[in-house]
Predicted model as a PDB file, atoms N, CA, C, CB and O in Angstrom, pLDDT in the B-factor column:
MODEL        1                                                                  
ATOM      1  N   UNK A   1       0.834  -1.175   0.000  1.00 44.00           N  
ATOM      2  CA  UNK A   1       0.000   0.000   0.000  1.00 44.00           C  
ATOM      3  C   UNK A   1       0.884   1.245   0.000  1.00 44.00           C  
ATOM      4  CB  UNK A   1      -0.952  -0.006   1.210  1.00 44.00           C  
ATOM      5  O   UNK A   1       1.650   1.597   0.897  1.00 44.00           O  
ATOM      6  N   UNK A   2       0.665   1.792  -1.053  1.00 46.00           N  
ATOM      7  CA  UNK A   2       0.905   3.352  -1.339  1.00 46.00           C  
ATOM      8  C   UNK A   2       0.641   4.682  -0.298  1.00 46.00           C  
ATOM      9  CB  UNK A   2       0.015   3.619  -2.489  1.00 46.00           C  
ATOM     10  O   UNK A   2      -0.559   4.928  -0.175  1.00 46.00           O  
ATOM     11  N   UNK A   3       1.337   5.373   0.292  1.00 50.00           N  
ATOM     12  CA  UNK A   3       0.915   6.243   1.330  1.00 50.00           C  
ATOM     13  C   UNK A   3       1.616   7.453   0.632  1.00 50.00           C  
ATOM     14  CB  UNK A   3       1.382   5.830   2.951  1.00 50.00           C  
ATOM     15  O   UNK A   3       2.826   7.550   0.426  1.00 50.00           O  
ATOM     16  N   UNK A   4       0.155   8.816   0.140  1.00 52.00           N  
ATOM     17  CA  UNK A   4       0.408   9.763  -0.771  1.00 52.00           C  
ATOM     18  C   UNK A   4       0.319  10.531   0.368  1.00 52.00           C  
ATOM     19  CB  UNK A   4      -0.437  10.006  -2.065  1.00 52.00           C  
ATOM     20  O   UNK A   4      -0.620  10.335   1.140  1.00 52.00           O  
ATOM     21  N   UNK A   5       1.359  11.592   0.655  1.00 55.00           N  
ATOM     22  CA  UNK A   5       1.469  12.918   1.641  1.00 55.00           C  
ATOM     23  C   UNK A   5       0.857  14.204   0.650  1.00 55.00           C  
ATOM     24  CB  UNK A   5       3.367  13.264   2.183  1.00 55.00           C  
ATOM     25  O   UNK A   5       1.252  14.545  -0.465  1.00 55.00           O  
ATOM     26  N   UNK A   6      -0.129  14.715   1.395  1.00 60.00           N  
ATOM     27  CA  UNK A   6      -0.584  15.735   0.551  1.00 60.00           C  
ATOM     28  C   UNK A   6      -0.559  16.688   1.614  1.00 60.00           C  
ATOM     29  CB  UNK A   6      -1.956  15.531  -0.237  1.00 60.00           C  
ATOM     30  O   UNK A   6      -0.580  16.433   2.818  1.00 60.00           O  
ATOM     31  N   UNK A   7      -0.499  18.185   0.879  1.00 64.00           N  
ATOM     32  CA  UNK A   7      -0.502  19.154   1.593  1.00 64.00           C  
ATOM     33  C   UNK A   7      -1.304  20.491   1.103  1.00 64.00           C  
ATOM     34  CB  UNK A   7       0.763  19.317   1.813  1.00 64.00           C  
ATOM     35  O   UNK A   7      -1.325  21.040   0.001  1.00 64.00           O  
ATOM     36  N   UNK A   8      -2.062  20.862   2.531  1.00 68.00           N  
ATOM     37  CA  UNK A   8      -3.186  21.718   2.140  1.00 68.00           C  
ATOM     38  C   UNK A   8      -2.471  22.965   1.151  1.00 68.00           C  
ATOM     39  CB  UNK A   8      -4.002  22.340   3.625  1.00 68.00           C  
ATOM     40  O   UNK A   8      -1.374  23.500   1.306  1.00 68.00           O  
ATOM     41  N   UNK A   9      -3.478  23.208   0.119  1.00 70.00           N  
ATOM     42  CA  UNK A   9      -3.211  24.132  -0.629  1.00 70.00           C  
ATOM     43  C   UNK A   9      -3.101  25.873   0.259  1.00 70.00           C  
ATOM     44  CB  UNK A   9      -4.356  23.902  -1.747  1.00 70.00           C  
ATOM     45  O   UNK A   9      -2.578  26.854  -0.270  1.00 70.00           O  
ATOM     46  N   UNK A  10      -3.500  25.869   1.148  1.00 69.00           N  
ATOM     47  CA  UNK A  10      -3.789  27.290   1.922  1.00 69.00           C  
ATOM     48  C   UNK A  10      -2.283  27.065   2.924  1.00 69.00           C  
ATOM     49  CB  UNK A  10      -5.698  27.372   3.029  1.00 69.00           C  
ATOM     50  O   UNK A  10      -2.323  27.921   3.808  1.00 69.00           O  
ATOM     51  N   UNK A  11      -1.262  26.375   3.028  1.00 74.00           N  
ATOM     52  CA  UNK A  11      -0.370  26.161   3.446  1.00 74.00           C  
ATOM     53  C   UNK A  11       0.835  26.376   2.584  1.00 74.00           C  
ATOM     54  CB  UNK A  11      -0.571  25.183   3.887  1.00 74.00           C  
ATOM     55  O   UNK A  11       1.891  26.857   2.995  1.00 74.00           O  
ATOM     56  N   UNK A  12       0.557  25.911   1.133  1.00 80.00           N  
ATOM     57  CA  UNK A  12       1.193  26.545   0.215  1.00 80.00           C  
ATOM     58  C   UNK A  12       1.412  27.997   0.164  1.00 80.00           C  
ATOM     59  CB  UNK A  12       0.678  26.219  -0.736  1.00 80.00           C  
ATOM     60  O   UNK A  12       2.379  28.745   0.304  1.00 80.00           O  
ATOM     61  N   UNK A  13       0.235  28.112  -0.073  1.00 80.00           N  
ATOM     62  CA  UNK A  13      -0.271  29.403  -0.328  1.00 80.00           C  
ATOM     63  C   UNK A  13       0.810  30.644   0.759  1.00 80.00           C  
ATOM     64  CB  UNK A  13      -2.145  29.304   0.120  1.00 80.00           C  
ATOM     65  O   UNK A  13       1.404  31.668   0.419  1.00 80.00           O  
ATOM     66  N   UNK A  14       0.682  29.951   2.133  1.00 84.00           N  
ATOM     67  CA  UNK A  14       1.591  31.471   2.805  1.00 84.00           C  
ATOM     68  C   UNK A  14       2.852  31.175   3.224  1.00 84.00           C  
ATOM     69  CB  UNK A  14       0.939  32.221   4.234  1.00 84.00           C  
ATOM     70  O   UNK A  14       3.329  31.715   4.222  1.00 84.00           O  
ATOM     71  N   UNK A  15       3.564  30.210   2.434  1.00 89.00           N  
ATOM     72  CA  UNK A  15       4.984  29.487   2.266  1.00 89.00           C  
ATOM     73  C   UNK A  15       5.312  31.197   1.428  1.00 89.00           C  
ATOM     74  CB  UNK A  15       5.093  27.491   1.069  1.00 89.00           C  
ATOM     75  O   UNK A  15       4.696  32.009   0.738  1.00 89.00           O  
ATOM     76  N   UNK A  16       6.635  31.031   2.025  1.00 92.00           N  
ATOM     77  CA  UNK A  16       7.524  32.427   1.213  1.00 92.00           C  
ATOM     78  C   UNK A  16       9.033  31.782   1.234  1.00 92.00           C  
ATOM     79  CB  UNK A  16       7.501  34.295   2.303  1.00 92.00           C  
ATOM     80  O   UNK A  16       9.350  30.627   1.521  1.00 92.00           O  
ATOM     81  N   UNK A  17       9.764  32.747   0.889  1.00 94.00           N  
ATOM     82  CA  UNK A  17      11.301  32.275   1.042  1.00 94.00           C  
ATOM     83  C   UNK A  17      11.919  31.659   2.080  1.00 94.00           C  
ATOM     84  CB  UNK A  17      12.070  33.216   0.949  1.00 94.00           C  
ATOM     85  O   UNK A  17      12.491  30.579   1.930  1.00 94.00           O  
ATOM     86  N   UNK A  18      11.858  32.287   3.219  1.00 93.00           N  
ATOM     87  CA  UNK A  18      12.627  32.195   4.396  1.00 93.00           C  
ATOM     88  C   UNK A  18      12.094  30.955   4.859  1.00 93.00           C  
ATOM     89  CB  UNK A  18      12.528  33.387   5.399  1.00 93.00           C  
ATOM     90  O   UNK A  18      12.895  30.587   5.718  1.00 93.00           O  
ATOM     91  N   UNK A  19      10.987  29.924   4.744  1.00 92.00           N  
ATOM     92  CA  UNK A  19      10.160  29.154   5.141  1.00 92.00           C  
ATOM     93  C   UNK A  19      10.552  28.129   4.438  1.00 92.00           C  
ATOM     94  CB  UNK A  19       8.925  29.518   5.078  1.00 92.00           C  
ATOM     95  O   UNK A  19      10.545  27.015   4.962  1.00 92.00           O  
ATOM     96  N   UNK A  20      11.032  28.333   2.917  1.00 94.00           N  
ATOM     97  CA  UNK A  20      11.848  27.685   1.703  1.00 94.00           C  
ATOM     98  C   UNK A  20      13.215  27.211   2.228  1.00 94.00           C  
ATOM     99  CB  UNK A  20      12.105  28.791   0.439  1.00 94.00           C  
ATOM    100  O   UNK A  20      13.626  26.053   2.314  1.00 94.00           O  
ATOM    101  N   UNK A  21      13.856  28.412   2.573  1.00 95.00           N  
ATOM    102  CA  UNK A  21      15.017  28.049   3.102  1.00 95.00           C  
ATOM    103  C   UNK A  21      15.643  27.515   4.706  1.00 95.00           C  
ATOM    104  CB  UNK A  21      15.513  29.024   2.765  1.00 95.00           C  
ATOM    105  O   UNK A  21      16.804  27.314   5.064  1.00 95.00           O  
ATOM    106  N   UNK A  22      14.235  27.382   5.516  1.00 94.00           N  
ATOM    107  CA  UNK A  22      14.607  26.529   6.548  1.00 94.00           C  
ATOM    108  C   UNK A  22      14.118  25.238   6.281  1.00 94.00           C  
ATOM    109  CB  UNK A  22      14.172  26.980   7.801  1.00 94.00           C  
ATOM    110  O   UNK A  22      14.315  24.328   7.086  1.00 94.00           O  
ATOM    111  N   UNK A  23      13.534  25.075   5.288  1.00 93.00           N  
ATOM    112  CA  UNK A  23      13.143  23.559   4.560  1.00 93.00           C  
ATOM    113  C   UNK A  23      14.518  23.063   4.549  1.00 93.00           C  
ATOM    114  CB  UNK A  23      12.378  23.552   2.825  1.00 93.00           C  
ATOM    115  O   UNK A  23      15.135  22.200   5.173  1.00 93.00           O  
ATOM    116  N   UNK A  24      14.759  23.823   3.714  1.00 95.00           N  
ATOM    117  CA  UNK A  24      16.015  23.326   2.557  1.00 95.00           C  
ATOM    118  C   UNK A  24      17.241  22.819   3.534  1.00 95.00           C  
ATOM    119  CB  UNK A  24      16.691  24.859   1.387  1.00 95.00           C  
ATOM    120  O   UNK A  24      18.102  21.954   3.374  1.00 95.00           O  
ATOM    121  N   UNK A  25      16.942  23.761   4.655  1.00 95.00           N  
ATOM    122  CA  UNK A  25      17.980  23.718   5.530  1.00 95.00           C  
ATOM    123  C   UNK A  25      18.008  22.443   6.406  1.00 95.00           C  
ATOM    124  CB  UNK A  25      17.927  24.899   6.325  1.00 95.00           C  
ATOM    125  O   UNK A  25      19.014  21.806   6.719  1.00 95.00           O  
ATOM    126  N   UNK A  26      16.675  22.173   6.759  1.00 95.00           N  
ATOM    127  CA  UNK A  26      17.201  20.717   7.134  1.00 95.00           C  
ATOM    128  C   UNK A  26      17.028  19.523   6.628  1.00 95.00           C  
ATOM    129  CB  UNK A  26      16.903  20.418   8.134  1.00 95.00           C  
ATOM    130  O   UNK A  26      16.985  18.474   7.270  1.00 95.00           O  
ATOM    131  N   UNK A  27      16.905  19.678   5.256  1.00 95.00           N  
ATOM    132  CA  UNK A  27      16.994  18.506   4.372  1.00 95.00           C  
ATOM    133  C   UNK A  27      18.568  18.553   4.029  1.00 95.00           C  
ATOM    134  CB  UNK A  27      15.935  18.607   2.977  1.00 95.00           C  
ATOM    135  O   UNK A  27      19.243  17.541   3.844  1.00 95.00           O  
ATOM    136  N   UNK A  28      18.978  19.667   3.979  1.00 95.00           N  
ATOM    137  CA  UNK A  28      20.847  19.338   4.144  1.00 95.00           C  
ATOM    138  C   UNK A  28      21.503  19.034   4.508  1.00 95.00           C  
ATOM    139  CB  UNK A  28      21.595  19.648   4.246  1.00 95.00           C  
ATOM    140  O   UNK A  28      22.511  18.560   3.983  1.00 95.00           O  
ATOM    141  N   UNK A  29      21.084  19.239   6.296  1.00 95.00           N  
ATOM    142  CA  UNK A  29      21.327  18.839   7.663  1.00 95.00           C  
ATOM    143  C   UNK A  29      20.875  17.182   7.252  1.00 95.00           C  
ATOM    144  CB  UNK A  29      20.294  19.809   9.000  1.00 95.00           C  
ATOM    145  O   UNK A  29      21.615  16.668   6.414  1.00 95.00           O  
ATOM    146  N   UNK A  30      20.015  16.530   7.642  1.00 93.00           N  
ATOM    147  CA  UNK A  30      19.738  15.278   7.078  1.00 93.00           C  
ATOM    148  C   UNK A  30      19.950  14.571   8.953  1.00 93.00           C  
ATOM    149  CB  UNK A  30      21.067  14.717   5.476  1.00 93.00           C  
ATOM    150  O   UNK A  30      20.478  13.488   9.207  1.00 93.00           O  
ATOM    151  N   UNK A  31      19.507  15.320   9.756  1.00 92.00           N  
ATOM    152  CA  UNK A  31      19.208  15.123  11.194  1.00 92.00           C  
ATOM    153  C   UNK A  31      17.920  14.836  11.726  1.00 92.00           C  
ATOM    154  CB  UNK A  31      19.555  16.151  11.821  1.00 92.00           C  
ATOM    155  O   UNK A  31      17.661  15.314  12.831  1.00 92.00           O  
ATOM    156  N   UNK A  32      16.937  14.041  11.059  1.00 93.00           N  
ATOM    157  CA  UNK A  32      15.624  13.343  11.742  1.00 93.00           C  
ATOM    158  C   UNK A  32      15.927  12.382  12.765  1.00 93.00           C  
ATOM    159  CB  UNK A  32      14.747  12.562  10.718  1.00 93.00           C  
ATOM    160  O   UNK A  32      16.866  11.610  12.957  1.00 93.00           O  
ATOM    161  N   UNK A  33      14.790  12.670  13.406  1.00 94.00           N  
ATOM    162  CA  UNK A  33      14.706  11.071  14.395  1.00 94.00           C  
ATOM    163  C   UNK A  33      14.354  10.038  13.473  1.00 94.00           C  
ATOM    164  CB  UNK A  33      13.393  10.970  15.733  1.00 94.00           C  
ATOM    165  O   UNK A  33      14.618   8.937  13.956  1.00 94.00           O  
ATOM    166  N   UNK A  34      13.742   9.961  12.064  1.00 92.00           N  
ATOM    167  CA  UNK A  34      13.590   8.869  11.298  1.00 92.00           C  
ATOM    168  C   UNK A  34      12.801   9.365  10.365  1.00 92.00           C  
ATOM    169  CB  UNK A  34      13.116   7.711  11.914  1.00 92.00           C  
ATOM    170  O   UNK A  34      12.022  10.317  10.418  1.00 92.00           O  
ATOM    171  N   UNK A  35      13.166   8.365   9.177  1.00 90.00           N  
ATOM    172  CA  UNK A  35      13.304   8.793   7.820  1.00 90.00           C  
ATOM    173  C   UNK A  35      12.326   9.478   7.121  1.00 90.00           C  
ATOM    174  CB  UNK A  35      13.544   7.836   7.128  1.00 90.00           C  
ATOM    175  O   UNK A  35      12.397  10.149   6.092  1.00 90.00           O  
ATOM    176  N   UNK A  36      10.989   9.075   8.173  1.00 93.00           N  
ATOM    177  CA  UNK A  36       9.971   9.841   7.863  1.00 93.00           C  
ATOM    178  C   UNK A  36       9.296  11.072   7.768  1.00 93.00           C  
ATOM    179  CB  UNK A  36       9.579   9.546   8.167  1.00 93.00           C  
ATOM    180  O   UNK A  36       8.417  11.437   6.988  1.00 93.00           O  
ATOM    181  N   UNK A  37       9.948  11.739   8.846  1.00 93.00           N  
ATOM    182  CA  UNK A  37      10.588  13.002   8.931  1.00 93.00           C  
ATOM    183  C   UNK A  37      11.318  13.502   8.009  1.00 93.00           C  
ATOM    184  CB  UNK A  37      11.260  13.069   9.827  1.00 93.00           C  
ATOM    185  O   UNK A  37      11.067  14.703   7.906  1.00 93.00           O  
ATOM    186  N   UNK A  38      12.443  13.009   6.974  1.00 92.00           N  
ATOM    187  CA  UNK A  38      12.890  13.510   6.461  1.00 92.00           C  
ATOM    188  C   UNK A  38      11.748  13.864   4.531  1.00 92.00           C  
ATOM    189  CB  UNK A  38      14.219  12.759   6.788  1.00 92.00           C  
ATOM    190  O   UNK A  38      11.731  14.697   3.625  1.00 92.00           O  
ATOM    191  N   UNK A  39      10.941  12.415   4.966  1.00 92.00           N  
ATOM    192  CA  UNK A  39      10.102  12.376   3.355  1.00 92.00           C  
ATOM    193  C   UNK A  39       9.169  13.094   3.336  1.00 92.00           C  
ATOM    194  CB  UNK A  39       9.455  11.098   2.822  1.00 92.00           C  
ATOM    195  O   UNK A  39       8.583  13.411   2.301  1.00 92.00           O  
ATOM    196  N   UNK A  40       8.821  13.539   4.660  1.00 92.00           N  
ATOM    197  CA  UNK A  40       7.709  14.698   4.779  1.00 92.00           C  
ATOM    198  C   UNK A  40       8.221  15.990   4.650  1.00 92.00           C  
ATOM    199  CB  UNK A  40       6.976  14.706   6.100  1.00 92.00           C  
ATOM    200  O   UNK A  40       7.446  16.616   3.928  1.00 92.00           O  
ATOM    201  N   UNK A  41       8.807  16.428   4.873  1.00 93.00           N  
ATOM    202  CA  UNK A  41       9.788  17.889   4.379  1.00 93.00           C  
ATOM    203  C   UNK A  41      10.110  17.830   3.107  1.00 93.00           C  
ATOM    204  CB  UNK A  41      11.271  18.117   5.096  1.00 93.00           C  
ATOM    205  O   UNK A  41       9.925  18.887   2.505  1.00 93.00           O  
ATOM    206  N   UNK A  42      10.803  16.384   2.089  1.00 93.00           N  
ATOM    207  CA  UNK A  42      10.831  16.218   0.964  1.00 93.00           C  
ATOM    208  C   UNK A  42       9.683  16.566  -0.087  1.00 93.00           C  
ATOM    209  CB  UNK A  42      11.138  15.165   0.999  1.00 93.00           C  
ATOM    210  O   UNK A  42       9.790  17.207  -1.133  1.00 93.00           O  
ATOM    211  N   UNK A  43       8.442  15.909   0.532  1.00 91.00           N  
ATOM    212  CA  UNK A  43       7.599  16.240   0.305  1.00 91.00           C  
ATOM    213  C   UNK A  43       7.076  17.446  -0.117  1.00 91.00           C  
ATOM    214  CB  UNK A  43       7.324  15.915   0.897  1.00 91.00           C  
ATOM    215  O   UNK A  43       7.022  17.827  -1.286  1.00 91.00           O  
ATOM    216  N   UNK A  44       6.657  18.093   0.950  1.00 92.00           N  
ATOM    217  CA  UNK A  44       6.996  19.590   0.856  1.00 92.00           C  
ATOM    218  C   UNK A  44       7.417  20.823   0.228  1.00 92.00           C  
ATOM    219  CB  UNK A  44       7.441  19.673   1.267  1.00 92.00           C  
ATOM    220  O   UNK A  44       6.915  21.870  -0.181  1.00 92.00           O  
ATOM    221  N   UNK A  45       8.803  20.139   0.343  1.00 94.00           N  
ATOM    222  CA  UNK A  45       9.218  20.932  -0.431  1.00 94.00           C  
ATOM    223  C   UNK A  45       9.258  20.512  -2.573  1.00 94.00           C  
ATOM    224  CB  UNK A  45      10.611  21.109   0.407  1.00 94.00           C  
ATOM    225  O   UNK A  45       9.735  21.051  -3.572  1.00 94.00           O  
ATOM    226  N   UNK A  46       8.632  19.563  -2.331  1.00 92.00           N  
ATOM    227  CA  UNK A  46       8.099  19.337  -3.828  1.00 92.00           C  
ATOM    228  C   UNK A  46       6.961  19.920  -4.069  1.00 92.00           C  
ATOM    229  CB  UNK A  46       7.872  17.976  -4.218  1.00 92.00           C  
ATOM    230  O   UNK A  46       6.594  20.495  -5.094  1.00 92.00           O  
ATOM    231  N   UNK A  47       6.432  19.753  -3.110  1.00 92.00           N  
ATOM    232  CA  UNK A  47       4.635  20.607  -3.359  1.00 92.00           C  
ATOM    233  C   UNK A  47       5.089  21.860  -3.667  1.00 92.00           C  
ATOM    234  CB  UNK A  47       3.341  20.803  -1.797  1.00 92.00           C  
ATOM    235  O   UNK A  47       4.718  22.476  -4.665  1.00 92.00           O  
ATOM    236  N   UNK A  48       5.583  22.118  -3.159  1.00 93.00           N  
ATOM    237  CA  UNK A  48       6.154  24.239  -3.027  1.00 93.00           C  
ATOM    238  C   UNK A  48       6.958  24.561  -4.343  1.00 93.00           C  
ATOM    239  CB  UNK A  48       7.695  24.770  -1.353  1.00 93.00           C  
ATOM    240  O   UNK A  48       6.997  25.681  -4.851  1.00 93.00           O  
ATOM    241  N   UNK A  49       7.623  23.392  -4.856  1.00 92.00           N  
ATOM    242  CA  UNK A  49       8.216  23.639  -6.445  1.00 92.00           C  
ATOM    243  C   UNK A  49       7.162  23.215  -7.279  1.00 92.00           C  
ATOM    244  CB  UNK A  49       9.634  22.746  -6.901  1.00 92.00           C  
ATOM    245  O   UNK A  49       7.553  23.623  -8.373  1.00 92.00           O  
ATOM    246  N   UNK A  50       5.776  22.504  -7.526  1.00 89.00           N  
ATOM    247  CA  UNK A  50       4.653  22.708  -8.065  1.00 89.00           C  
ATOM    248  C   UNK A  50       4.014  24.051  -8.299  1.00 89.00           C  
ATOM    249  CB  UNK A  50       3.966  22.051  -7.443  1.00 89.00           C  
ATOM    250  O   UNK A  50       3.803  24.694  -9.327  1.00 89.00           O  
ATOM    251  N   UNK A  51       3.748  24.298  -6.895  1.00 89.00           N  
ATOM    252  CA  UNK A  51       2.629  25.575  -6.584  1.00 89.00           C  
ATOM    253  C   UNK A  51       3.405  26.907  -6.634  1.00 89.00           C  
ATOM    254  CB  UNK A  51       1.851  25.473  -4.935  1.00 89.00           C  
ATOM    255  O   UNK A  51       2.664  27.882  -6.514  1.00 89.00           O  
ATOM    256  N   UNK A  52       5.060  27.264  -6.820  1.00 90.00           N  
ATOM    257  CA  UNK A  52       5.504  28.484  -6.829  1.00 90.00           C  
ATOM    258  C   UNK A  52       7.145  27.744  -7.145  1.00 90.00           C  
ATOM    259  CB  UNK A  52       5.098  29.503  -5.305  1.00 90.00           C  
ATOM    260  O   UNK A  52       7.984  27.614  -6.254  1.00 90.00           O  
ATOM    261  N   UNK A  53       7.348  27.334  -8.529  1.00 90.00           N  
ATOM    262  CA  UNK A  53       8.780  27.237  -8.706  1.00 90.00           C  
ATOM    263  C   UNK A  53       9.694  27.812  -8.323  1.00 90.00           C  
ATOM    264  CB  UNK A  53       9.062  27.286  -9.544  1.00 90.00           C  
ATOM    265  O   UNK A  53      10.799  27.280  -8.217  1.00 90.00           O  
ATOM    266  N   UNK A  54       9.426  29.160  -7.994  1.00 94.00           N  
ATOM    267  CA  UNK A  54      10.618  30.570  -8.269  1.00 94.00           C  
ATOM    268  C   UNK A  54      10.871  29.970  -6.286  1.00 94.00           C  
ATOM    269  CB  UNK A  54       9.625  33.113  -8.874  1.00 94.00           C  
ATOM    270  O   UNK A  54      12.078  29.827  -6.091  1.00 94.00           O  
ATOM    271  N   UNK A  55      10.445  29.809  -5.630  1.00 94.00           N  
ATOM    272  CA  UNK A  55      10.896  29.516  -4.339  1.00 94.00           C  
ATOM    273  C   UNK A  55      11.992  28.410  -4.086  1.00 94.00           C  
ATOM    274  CB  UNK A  55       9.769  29.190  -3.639  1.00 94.00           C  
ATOM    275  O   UNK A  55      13.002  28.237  -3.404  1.00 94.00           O  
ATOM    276  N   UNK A  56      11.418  27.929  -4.782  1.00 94.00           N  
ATOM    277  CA  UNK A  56      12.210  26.490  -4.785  1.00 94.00           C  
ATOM    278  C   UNK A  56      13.464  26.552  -5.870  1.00 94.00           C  
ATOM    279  CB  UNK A  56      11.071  25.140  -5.279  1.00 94.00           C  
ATOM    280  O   UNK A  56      14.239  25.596  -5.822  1.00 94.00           O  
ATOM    281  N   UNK A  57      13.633  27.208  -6.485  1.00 94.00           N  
ATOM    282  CA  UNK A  57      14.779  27.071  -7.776  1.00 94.00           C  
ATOM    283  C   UNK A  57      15.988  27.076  -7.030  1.00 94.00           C  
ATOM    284  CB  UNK A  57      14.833  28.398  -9.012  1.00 94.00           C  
ATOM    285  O   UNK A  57      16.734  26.342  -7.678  1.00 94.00           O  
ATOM    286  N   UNK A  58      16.594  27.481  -6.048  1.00 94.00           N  
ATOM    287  CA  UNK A  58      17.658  27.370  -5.482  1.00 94.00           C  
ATOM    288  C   UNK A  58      18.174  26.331  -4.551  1.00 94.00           C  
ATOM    289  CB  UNK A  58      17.701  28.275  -5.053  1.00 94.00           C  
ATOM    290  O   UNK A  58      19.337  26.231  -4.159  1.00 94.00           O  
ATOM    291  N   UNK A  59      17.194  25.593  -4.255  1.00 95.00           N  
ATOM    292  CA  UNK A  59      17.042  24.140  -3.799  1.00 95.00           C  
ATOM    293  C   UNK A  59      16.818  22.826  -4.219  1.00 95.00           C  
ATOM    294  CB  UNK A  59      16.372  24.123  -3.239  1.00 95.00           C  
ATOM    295  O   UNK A  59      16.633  21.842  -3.503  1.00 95.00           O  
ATOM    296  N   UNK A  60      16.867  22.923  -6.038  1.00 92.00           N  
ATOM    297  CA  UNK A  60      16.480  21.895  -6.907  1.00 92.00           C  
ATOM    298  C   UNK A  60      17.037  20.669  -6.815  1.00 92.00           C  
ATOM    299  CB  UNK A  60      16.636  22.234  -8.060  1.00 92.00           C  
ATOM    300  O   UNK A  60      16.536  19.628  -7.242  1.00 92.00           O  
ATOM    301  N   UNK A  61      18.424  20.827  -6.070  1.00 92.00           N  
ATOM    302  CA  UNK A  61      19.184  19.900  -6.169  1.00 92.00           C  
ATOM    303  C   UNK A  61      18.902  18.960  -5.313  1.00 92.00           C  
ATOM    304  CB  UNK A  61      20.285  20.244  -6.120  1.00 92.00           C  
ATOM    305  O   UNK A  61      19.449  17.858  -5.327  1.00 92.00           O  
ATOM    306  N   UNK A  62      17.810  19.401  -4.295  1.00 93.00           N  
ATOM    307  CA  UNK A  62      17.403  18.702  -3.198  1.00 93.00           C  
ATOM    308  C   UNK A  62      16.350  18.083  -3.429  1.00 93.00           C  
ATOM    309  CB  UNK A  62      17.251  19.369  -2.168  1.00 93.00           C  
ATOM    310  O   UNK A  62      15.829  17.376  -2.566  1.00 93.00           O  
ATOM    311  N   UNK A  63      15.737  18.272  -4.899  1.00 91.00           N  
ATOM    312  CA  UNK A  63      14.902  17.195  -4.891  1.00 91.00           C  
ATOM    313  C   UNK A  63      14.854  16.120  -5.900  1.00 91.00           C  
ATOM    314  CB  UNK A  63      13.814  17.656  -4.834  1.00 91.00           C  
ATOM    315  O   UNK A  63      13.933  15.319  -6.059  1.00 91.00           O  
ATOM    316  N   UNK A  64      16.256  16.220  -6.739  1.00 80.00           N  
ATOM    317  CA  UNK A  64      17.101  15.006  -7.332  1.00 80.00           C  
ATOM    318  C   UNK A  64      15.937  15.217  -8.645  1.00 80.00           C  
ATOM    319  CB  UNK A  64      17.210  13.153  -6.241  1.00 80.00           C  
ATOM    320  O   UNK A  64      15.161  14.269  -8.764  1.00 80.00           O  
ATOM    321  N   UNK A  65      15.813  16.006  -9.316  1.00 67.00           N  
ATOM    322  CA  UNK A  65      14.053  15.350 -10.398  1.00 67.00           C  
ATOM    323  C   UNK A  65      15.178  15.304 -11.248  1.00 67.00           C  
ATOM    324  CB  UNK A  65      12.149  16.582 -11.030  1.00 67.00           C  
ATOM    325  O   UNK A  65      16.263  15.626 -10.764  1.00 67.00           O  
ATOM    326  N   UNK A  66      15.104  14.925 -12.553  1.00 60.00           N  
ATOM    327  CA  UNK A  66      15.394  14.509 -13.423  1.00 60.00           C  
ATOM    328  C   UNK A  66      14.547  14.586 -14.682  1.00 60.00           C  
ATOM    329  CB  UNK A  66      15.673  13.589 -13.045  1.00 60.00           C  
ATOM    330  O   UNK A  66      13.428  14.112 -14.486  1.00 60.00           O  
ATOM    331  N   UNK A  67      14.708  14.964 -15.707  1.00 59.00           N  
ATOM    332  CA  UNK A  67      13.893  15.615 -17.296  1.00 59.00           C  
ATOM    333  C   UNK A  67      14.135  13.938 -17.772  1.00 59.00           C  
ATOM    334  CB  UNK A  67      15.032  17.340 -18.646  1.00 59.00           C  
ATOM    335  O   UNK A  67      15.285  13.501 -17.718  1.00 59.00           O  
ATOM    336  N   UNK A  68      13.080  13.093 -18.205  1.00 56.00           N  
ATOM    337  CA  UNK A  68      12.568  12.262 -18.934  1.00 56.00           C  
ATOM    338  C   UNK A  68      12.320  12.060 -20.068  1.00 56.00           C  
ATOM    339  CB  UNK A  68      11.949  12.131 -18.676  1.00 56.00           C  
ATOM    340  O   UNK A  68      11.105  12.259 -20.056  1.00 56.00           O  
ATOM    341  N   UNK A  69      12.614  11.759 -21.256  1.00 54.00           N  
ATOM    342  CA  UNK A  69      12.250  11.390 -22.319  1.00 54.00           C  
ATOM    343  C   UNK A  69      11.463  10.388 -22.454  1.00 54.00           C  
ATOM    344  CB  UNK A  69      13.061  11.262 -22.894  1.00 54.00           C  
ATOM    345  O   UNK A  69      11.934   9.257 -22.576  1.00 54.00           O  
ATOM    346  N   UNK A  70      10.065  10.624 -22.458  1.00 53.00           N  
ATOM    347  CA  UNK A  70       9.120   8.857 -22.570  1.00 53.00           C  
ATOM    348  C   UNK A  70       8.608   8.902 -23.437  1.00 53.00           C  
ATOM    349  CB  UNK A  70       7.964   8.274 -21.614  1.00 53.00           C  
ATOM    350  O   UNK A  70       7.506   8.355 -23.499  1.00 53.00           O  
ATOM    351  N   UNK A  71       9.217   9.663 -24.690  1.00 53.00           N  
ATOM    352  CA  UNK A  71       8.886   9.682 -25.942  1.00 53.00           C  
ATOM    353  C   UNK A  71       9.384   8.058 -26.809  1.00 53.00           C  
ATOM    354  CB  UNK A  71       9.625  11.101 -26.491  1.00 53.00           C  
ATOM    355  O   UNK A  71       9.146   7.900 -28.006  1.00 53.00           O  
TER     356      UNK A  71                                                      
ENDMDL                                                                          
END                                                                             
């Protein structure tokens, strides 16, 4: 069984930079009590490069995506 983390859109919504970059910050750090902790911030901070790229562009590297050809 599949377990999808979703996150309220009105949470998006009043995400700004500084909120971006204490994400980012401890997904760098990489200091959870367990791993789940860490996929929920991952998370996160994927939703937030959906709903407002320009926040997230300086943290891309943190979320490993990769451009596909499934042509």
């Amino acid at each position: 069984m599949t377990t999808t983390i979703t996150v309220p859109k009105s949470k998006l919504a009043s995400v700004d930079a500084a909120d971006v970059a204490k994400l980012a910050e401890r997904l760098e750090q990489d200091d959870y009590t367990n791993p789940f902790e860490a996929l929920e911030d991952w998370h996160l901070l994927r939703a937030i490069a959906f709903h407002n790229s320009e926040l997230v562009e300086p943290y891309l590297y943190l979320l490993d995506i990769e451009a596909y050809d499934e042509a």
